[in-house]
Structure formats: C-alpha cells, structure tokens
C-alpha positions in Angstrom: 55.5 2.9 -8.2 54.3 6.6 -8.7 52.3 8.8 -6.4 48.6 7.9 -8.8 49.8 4.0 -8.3 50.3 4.6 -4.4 47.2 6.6 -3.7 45.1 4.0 -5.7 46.7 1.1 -3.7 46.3 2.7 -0.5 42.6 3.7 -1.1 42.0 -0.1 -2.2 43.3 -0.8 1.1 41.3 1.4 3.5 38.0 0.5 1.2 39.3 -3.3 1.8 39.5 -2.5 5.6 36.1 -0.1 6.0 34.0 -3.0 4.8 35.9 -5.5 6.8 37.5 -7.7 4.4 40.7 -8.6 3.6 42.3 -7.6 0.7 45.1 -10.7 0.7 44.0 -14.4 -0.1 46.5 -17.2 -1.2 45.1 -18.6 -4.5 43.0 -21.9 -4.0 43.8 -24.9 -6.2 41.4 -25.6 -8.7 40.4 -28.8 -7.9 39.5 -30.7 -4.8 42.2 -33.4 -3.8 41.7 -36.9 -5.7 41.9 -39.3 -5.0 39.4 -40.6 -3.0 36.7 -39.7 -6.0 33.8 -38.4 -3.8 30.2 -39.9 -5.2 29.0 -37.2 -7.0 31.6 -35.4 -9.2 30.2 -31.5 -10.6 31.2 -28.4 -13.5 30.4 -25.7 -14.5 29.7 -22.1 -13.6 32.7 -19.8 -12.3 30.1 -18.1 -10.1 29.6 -20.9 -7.5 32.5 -23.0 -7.6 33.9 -22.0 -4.7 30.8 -22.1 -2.7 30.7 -25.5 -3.9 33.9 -26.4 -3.0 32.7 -25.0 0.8 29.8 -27.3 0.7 32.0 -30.4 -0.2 33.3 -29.8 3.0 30.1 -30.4 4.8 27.4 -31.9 2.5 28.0 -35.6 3.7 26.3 -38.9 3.6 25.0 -41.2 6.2 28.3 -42.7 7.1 29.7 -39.3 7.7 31.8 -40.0 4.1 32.0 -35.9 1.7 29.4 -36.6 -1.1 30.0 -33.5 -3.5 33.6 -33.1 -5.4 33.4 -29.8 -7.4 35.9 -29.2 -10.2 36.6 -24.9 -11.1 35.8 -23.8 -14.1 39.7 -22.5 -14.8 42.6 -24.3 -14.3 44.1 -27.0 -16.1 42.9 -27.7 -19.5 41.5 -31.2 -18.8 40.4 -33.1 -15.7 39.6 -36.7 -14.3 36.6 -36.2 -12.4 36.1 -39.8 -12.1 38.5 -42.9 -11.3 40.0 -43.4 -14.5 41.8 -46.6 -13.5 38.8 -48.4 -13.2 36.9 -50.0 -16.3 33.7 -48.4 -15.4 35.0 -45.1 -15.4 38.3 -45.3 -17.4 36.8 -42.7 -20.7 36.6 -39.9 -17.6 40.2 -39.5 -17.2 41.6 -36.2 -19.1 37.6 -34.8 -20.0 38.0 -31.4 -21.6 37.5 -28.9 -18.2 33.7 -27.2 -18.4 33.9 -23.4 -18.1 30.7 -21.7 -17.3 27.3 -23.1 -16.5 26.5 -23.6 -20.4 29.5 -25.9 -21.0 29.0 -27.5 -17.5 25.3 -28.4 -18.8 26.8 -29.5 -22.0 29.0 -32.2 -20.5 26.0 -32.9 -18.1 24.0 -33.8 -20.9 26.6 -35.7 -22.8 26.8 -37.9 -20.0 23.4 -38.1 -19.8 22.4 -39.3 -24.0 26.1 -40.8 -24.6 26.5 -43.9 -22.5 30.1 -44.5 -24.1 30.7 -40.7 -21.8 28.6 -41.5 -19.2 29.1 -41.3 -15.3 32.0 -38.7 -15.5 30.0 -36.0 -14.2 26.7 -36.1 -12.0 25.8 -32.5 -11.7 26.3 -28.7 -13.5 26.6 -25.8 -11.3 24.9 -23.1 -13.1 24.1 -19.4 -12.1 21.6 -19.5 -15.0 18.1 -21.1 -15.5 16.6 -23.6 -18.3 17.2 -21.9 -22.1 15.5 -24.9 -23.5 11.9 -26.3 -22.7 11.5 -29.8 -21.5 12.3 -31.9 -18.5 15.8 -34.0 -19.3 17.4 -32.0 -16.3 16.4 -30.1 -13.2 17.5 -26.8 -11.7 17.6 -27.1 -8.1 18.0 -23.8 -6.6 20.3 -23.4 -3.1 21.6 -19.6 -3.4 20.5 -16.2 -4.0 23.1 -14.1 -6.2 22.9 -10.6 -7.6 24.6 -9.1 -10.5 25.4 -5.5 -11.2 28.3 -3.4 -13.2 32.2 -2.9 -11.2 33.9 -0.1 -12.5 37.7 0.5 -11.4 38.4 2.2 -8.0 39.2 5.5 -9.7 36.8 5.7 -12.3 35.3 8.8 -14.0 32.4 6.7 -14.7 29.3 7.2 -12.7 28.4 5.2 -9.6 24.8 4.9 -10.5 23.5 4.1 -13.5 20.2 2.7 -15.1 19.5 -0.3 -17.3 18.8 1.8 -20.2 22.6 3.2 -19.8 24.1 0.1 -19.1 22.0 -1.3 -22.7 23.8 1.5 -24.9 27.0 1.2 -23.3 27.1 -2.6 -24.7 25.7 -2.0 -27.6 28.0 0.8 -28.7 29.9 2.5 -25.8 27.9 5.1 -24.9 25.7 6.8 -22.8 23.7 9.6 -22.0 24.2 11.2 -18.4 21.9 14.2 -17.2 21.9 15.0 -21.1 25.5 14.5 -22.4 26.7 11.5 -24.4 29.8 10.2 -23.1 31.8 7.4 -23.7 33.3 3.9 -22.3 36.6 2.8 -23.6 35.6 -0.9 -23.8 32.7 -2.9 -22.1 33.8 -6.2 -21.2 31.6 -9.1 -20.8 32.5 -12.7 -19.7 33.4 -16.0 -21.7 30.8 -17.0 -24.2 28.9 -19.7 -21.8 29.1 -17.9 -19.0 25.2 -18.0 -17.2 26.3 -14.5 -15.8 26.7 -13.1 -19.5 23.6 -14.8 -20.1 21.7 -13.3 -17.5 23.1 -9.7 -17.4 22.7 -9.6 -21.3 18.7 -10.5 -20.6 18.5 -8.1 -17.9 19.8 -4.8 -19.7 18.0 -6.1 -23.1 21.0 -6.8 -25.1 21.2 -9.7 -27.8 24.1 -11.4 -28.8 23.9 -10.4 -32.1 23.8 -7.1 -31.0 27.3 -7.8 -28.8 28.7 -9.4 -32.5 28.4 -6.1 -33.7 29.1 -4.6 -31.1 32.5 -6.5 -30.8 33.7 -6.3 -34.5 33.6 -2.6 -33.7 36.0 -2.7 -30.7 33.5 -1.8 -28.2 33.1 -5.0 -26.4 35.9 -7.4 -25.2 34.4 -10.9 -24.0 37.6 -13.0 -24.0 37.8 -12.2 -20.3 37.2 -14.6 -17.2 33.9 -13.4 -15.4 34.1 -11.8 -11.8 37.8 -11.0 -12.3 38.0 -7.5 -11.5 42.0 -7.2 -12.8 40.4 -7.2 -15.9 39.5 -3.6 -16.0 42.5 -2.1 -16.7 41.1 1.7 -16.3 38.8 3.9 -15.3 36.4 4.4 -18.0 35.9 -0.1 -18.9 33.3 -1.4 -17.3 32.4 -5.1 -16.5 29.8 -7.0 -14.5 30.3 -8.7 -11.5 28.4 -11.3 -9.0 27.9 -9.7 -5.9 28.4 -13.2 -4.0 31.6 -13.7 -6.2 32.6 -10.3 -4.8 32.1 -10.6 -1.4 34.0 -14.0 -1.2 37.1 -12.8 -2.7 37.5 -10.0 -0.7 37.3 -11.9 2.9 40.5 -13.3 2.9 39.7 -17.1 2.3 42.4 -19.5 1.8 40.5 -21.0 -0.8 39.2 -18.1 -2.8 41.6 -16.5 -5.0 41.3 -12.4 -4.7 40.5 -11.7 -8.0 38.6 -8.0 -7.5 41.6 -6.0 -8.4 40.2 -2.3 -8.0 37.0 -2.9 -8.7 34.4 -1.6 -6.9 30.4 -2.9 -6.8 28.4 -0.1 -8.4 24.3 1.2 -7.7 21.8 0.3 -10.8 18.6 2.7 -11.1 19.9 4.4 -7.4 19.6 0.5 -5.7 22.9 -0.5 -3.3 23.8 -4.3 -4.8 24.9 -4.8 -0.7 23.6 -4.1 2.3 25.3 -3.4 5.8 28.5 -2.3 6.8 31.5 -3.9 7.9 31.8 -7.2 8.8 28.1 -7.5 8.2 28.0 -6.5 4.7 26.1 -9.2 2.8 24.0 -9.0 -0.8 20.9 -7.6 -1.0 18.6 -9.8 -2.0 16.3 -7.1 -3.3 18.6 -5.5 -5.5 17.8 -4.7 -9.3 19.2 -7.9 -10.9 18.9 -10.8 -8.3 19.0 -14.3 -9.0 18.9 -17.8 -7.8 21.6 -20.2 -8.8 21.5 -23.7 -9.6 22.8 -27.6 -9.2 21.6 -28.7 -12.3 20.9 -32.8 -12.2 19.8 -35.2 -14.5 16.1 -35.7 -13.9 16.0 -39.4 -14.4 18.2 -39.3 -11.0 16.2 -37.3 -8.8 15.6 -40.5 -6.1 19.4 -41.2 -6.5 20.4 -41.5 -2.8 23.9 -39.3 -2.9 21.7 -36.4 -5.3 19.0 -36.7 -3.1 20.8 -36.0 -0.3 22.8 -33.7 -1.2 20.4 -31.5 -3.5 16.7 -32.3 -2.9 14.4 -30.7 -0.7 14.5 -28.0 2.3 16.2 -30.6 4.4 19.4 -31.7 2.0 22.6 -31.5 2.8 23.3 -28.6 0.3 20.1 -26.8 2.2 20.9 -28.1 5.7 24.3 -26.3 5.7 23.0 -22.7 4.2 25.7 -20.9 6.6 28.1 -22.3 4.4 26.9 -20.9 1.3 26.1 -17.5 2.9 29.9 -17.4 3.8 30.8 -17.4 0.0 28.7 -14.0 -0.3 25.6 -15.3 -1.5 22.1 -15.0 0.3 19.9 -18.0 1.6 16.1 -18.5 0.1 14.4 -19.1 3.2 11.8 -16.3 2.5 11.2 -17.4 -1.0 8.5 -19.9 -1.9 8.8 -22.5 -5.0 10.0 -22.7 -7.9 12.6 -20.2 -5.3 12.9 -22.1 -2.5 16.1 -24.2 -2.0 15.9 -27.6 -2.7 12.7 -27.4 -5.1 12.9 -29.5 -8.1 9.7 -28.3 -10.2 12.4 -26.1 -12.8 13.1 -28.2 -15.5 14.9 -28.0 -18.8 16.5 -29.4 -21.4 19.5 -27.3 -21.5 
C-alpha cells in the first residue's frame, strides 16, 4: 500500500470513529433462513431491506409466531419465497429475485392479475411512491429516508452543491462553480428500477431520456448497485446515496454489509443530510430531498389479518416497533400527518 492509500484509509477510519460507527461489518446473508416460510413473504427495494429484515425480527402475530420474511434485492439469481413443496405454492420455488422497488412492484402485481403466479409474494418494499394512477395497490408509509450525492473521501469535488449543479452534472458532466465550468469524470446512478434513481432523477429535474444521452456519451454509468459507496472509484465520480442506507452500514451490524467504501454524505443547497454527532448522529428529516418509504400491498388485502397487522395503521406491528427502523438509519413519522403518517393507507396506485 502507498503513503496516498494509507493516509486515505486511516482518515476513513478516524471519520468512522468521530461519528461513532464502526467501520467493520461481516456481510449479512441475503435471505432470511427458510424454512419455516413466515406468512407474509416481501421484494423489492435495496434501500429498506435490511430494515426489513430488522422488523422480521419483531413484527409478530398474536401467537408470538415472526409475520414478515424479507428477501434482498442482490444475491442469488432466483429465490423460493414460498414453500415450493406444497401444491398450493409449488410455481414460487426458483422466482426470478426482484431488484429495486420497480421490479418488487412488478412481481407484486404479477401475483396479484396472474393466479397461475399467485401467493409467492405478499408485499414490495419500495423507497418510491405510485407512478401509475389507480387503486390496485397501496403504499403504506413506515420510514422517513433522505437522499443526497456521496462523493469519495478525498474528492476535489465540492462538499456543497445545488440542484441545478447536481442537474448538469447528469446530464453532461459538468458544472459551474463560483463561475468556472468544471468537470465530473462519470456520474453514476443506480440499476434501472431502482425507486432511489427514480426519485433523485425527479428531484434534480433529470429525464431518462436525458440520462440515455447522457449515457451513450460516457457520462453516466447506471450498471451499479445503489448505496454502494465502493463504486466510486475516485475523486471526481459522484453517486447518490440514502442517508438511512448510510448510516446503517457504517454501525457495525452483523447483518448489514459495509458497503460505504470512502464515501462520504455530501450538503445540497448548504443543508447537512444528518444531524448530530457521534453516536447520536441520525437523518435529518428536513433535509433537501426527504422521503417516505413504502410496503407496498395489494389493496384487495388490506383487512388480511397478517397485512393488517403487520402494516396497517399507527398501531401495527411494523409502526409499533419504530425503534427498530430508526436503528437502520432512517427517521420515524410521528410528526407527520396523512398521506405521511405511518401506517396510513390513503396512497394508492397502480404501479
């Protein structure tokens, strides 16, 4: 290792330690262990899953029995979420894995029109709202999230930046800072379903079309896994990043892979994406480009007795046990009021 890779390292460390979290985790498996297959069986977004997987800890039903098995987004290519020994259930074993909160709401919805596919999956985690009217499925909210841009630890890229910046970097790689144009090697952007590209796309005003074009001339990369920070491989790429997703990687967890790299969290239009210090460090739920995230259930089964305990309403399970999901980084809705509030079911969609 030279003296740049040592200094970098060590500085990763002490930033690690100043914030009070820990900068070593032992990667999670992907999947909770099967069998027995827990009632209600959920895909989707990279974002939550491993406050989900908290929560399937705790959510319970009235026998004290775990309600909520959550399958990640990565891992292997295909998954049984659902007893595929059994008749009922047998076309669930080996289901293409969902990757993002698009293609969890996709196989949500197959499930839902195709009875020949149905009861594989019962709910889609999703860090993104409805993109279709209608009222087939319903966004429950539980979390607050925020999203902003990570650059590397040693970047020459400015720590601040606005959303009229962070719109020209991904449409062609540049910027203008206090009156100069400068450049960014490569702006990377997650997996095409991912809610978080959806939703940081929308917030700085970028289309997709305008990312195609933006893509065939090597500006942006999107064939990289959201919130994983060894992506940026240098100090003038930039990505964005969850702020819950980067909290929770960085405390140490058994179950939460460490997948920050040298990223660091940076300010949009002068606003800190966290607040606090140390071991109190937590999301601010203020910040620029916040955001509720989702359990996304089929309508039709809103009075189904394991969804409505575990998702409906201020006193479910999911909403009962908010310590849990503020120990995965993201911040609690008890100040907001509907559609906001955890537990509300008047968000409706049809994807």
């Amino acid at each position: 290792m030279n003296v740049k890779s040592r200094a970098k390292v060590g500085a990763a460390v002490l930033g690690a330690a100043a914030i009070g979290v820990g900068v070593l985790s032992t990667p999670a498996s992907a999947d909770y262990p099967t069998p027995p297959f827990r009632p209600l069986a959920g895909v989707g977004s990279d974002t939550t899953q491993y406050a989900l997987n908290g929560l399937g800890d705790v959510v319970l039903d009235t026998s004290g029995n775990k309600l909520i098995g959550s399958w990640n987004a990565t891992g292997s290519a295909t998954i049984t979420p659902k007893d595929g020994t059994v008749a009922a259930t047998a076309h669930c074993a080996g289901i293409n894995r969902p990757n993002g909160s698009s293609a969890g709401i996709d196989r949500l919805i197959l499930d839902v029109n195709n009875t020949a596919q149905a009861d594989c999956v019962d709910f889609a985690r999703s860090s993104r709202g409805p993109s279709t009217a209608g009222t087939n499925l319903t966004f429950i909210p539980f979390g607050k999230d925020a999203v902003t841009y990570a650059t590397d630890l040693g970047s020459t890229l400015p720590t601040n930046l606005t959303a009229t910046q962070l719109q020209s970097i991904y449409r062609n790689c540049t910027f203008v800072d206090a009156g100069v144009t400068k450049t960014v090697s490569k702006a990377l952007l997650p997996q095409a379903g991912s809610g978080t590209r959806t939703y940081w796309l929308s917030s700085i005003g970028v289309t997709e079309a305008e990312i195609t074009t933006a893509k065939a001339a090597g500006c942006v990369d999107d064939s990289v896994q959201e919130h994983d920070g060894i992506a940026i491989a240098n100090g003038t790429q930039i990505m964005p990043y969850s702020v819950a997703q980067w909290l929770a990687q960085g405390k140490g967890f058994a179950d939460v892979p460490n997948r920050r790299g040298e990223s660091r969290l940076r300010n949009i239009a002068g606003v800190a994406p966290t607040t606090g210090t140390g071991t109190a460090i937590a999301l601010n739920p203020n910040f620029t480009f916040a955001r509720d995230v989702y359990n996304v259930v089929p309508t039709a089964k809103l009075t189904d007795p394991s969804i409505a305990r575990a998702f409906v309403g201020a006193s479910s399970q999911v909403c009962l046990n908010i310590a849990t999901t503020k120990n995965y980084g993201f911040g609690d809705l008890s100040a907001d009021t509907a559609p906001s509030s955890c537990g509300d079911t008047t968000t409706t969609g049809n994807r």
